[in-house]
N, C-alpha and C positions, 0 to 999 in steps of 0.2 A: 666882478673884478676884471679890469682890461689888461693886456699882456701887459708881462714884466718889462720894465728897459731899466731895470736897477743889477744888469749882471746877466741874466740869465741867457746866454749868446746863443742857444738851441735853436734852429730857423728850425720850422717845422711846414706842413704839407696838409693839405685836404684829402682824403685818401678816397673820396667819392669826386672829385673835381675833372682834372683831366691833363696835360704836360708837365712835366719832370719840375719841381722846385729845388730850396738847399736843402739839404740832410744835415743832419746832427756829423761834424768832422771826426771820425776817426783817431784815437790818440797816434803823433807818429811811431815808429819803430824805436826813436830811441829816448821815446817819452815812455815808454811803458819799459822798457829796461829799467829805466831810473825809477819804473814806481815798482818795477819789478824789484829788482834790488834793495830798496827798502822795504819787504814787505814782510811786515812782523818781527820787524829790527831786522831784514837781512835773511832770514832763517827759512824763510821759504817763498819759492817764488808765487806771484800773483794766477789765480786762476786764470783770468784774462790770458795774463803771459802763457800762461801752459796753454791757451788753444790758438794762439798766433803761434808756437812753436808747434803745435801737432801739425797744422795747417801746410807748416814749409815741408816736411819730408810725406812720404807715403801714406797713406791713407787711409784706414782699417776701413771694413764695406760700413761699419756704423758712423766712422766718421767721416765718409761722403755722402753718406744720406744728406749729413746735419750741413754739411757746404751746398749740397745741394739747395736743399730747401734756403738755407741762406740768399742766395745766387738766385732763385725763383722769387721769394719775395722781395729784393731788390729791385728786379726787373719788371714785377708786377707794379710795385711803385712808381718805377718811372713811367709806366703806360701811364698810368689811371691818378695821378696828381698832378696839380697847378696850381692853387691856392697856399701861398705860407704866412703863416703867421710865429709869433711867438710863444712860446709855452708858457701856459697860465700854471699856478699851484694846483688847481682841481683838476687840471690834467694827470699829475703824475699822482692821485691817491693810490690807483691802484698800485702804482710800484714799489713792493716791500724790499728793505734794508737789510742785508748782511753782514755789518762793518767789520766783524771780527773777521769772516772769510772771504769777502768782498765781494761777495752778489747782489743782484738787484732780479729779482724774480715780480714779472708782475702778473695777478695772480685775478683770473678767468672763471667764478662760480659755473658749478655742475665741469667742472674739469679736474676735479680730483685735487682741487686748494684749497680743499680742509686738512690733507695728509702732508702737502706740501708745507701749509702755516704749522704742522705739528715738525715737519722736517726743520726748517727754520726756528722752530723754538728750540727742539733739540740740539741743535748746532751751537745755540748760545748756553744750552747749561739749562736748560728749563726741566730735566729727565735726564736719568742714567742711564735708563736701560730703554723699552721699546718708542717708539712715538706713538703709538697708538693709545698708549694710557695716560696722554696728554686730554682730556674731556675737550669734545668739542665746542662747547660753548667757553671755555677758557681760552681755545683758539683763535675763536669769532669775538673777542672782547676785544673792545676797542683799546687800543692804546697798545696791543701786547707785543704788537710788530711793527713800527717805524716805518712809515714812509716817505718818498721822496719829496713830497709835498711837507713834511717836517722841516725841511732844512731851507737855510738863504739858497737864494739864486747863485752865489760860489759855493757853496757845498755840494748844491746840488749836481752843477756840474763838475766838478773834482771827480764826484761817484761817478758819474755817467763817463766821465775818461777812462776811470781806474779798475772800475768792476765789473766782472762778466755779467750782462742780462740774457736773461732768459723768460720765456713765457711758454705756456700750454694749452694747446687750443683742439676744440672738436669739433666734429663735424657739426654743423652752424644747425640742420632739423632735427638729428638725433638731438642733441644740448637745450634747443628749443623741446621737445618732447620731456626732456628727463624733466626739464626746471616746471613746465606745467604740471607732470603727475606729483612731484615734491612738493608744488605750493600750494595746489588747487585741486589736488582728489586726495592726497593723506589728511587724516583726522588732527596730526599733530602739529598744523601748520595752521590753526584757527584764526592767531592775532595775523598771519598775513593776508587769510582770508577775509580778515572783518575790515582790513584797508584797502586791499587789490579786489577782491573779488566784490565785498558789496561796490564799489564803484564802477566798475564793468556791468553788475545784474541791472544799475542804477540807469547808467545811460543807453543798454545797448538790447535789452530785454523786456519786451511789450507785456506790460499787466504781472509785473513780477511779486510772486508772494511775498508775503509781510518776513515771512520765514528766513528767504534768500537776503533778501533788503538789509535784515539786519545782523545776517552773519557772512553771506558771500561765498557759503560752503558746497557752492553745486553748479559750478563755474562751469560751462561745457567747452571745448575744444575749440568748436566756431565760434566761442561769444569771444574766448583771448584772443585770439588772431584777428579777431574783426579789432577788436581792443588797441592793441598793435597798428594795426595800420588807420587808425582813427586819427586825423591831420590834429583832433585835439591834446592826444596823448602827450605827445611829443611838444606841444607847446605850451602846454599846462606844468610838464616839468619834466625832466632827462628818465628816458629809461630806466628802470630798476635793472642793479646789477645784473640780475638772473636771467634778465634775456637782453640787454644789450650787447649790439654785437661787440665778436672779440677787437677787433680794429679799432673801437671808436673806446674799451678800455683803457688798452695797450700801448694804440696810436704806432703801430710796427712802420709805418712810413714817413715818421718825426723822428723817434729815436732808435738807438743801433741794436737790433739782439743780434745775441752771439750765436742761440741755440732755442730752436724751435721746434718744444717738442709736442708731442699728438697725444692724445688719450688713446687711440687706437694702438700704440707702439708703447703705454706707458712704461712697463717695465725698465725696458731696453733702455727707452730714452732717458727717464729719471736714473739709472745708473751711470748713464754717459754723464749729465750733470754734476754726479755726486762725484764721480770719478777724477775731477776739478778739485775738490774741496781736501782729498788725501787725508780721507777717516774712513778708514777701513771696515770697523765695526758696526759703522752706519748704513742700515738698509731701509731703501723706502717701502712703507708699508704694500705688501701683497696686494695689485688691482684684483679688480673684477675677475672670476673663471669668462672663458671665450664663450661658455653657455651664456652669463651675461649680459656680455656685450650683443649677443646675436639675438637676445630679449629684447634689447634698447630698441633695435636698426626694424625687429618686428611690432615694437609697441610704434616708433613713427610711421612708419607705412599704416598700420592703421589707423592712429589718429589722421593722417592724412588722406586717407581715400576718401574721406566722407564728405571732403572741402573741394568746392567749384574749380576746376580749372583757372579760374576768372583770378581768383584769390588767390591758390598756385600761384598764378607769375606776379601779383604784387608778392607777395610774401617773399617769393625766392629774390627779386627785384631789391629789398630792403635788407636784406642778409647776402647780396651777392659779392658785395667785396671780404665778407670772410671766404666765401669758394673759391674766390678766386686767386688772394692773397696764402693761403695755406693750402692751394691744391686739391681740394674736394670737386667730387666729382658730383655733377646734379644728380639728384636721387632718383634712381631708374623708376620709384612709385608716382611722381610727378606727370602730371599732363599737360604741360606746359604749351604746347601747338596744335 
């Protein structure tokens, strides 16, 4: 499908290209009163509105992180774009809808958006009591959460004036790390292994047993990453969710987030979020213990020792506008020079 020109006024950017494009405009100051003022008959103001008002006075240290980081990926943008186009429907899938409380969260696998689509369900009445006893595959069903690709080109941008966005993003080798031991070394992940993984044994693996060929279940570390940067991959057809980068998702350099939060900060940050929404009773489900996380950051170091320096700097090369747009710093296990 070729861009929209039936409405959808969103100029957007290449965020791998190179000089500053248009951005998605900003609703003004007293456009958002007005949608503030009507929001919910009147009876409560807009999320959005409540963080252009935190903004004008003083600062709590978690709400200059969230300016900060704002204010960084902005800036990052204007380096590192020059290409605009218009925004297609299949751009915004990943952007899920919140209409009752007016979010627009778009939502980064292996970043803790299975808790979030449970959050999200919660919010609209899906569960009384925890999110967690929302089953995940009821999560992951299609249709359960609306997204911005649902709506006309005026709806869609109405939301994108009116609603606070937000996304979740992680460090671009740990996230690569998690999504390969989830797809391609757990037993319960067969049917993905018998699509991803025999296709990888198929093209990329000399004299591969009959065994692998027809299940894909012994996928090793160097065969995906080679996988990955195979110029066929990527031409043959888009990324799978799980390891495309979060940028090329998201598109944080086409449209506007309010609040960019890290996996490494979840807690904090997913409270800063909900803290918008004013239900008190709502808590995001419990991350990771920091033992953990400090598993994840030791399971990618060692899947990556094992890989050429050579392949190092392609790899970091194809994943570097997430480092650079969310502030990640190259992974000191990297050989890169």
């Amino acid at each position: 499908m070729g861009a929209l020109d039936s409405g959808l006024q969103v100029h957007t950017e290449d965020p791998e290209a190179g000089a500053r494009g248009d951005t998605f405009i900003c609703p003004t100051e007293s456009e958002n009163s007005a949608l503030g003022s009507g929001w919910l008959g009147g009876k409560k103001m807009s999320p959005l509105q409540m963080l252009y008002d935190l903004d004008k006075g003083p600062l709590s240290a978690l709400a200059e992180v969230h300016r900060q980081r704002r204010d960084l990926l902005r800036r990052t943008c204007g380096r590192h774009t020059r290409r605009q186009r218009l925004l297609r429907p299949e751009d915004l899938r990943h952007v899920l809808v919140d209409d009752t409380h007016g979010l627009l969260y778009c939502y980064v696998p292996k970043v803790a958006c299975t808790n979030w689509k449970r959050v999200l369900l919660a919010l609209n009445g899906s569960t009384h009591g925890d999110p967690r006893s929302i089953p995940a595959h009821e999560v992951h069903a299609p249709g359960r959460l609306p997204s911005l690709a649902d709506f006309s080109p005026a709806e869609i941008n109405r939301r994108l004036r009116a609603y606070l966005a937000f996304l979740f993003v992680r460090e671009p080798f740990e996230r690569l790390a998690s999504a390969y031991s989830n797809k391609f070394v757990r037993p319960y992940s067969a049917a993905f292994q018998r699509r991803y993984g025999t296709r990888i044994v198929r093209r990329l693996r000399p004299r591969p047993h009959p065994d692998a060929l027809a299940r894909g279940h012994d996928v090793r570390f160097a065969e995906f990453l080679a996988y990955l940067l195979d110029p066929r991959t990527r031409r043959d057809e888009p990324f799978n969710e799980h390891w495309e980068r979060a940028h090329a998702l998201c598109h944080p350099c086409r449209l506007r987030y309010d609040i960019v939060g890290k996996f490494e900060t979840l807690a904090e940050d997913a409270a800063f979020v909900l803290g918008f929404v004013g239900l008190p009773g709502l808590r995001f489900p419990a991350p990771p213990p920091l033992a953990k996380a400090a598993t994840t950051h030791n399971q990618a170091a060692r899947l990556f020792r094992d890989i050429s320096p050579f392949y190092q700097r392609r790899l970091f090369d194809l994943y570097r506008m997430d480092f650079l747009l969310f502030n990640y710093s190259t992974p000191s296990y990297l050989r890169l020079h």
